[in-house]
C-alpha positions in Angstrom: 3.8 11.4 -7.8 1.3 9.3 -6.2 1.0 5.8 -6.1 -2.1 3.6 -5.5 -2.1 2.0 -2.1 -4.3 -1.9 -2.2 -5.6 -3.8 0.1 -2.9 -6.7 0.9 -6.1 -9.3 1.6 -8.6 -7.9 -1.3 -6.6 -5.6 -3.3 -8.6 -3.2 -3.2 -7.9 0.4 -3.7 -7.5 1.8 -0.6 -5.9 5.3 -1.3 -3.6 7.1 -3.5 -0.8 8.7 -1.4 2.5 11.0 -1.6 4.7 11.4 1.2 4.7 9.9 4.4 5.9 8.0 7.2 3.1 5.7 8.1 0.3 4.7 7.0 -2.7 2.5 8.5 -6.0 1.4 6.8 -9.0 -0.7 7.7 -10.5 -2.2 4.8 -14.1 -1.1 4.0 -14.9 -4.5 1.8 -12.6 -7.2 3.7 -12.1 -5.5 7.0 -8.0 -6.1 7.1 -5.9 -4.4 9.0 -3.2 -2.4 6.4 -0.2 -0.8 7.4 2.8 0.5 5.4 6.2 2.5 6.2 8.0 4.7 4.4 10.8 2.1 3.0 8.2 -0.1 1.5 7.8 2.7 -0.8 11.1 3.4 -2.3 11.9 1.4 -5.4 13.5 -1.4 -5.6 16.3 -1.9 -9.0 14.1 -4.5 -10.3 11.0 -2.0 -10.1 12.3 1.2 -10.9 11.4 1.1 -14.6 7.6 -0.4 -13.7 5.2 1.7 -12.5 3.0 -1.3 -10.4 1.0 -0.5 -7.5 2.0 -0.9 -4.0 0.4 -3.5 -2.1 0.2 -3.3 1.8 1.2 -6.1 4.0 -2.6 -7.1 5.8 -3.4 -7.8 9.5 -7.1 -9.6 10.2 -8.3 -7.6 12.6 
């Protein structure tokens, strides 16, 4: 299943991805640094029954 990946600044829709390790995205409208790891990905008990997008943590590059 994929799940939407957003721009931590903008929210913008940066990709939609599977499986990985790590991930790192510039921006295109804000220009913020986005990176994710593989544990911010796996559900938590409060969000297993919601199906929200994931939101990356941003660095201003």
């Amino acid at each position: 299943m994929l799940q939407d990946f957003r721009c931590g600044k903008c929210n913008r829709l940066l990709a939609r991805i599977g499986e990985f390790s790590q991930i790192q995205i510039k921006c295109s409208r804000c220009a913020a640094l986005n990176h994710m790891k593989t544990e911010r990905l796996q559900p938590s008990p409060q969000s297993e029954s919601s199906s929200a997008p994931v939101r990356a943590s941003s660095i201003r590059s």
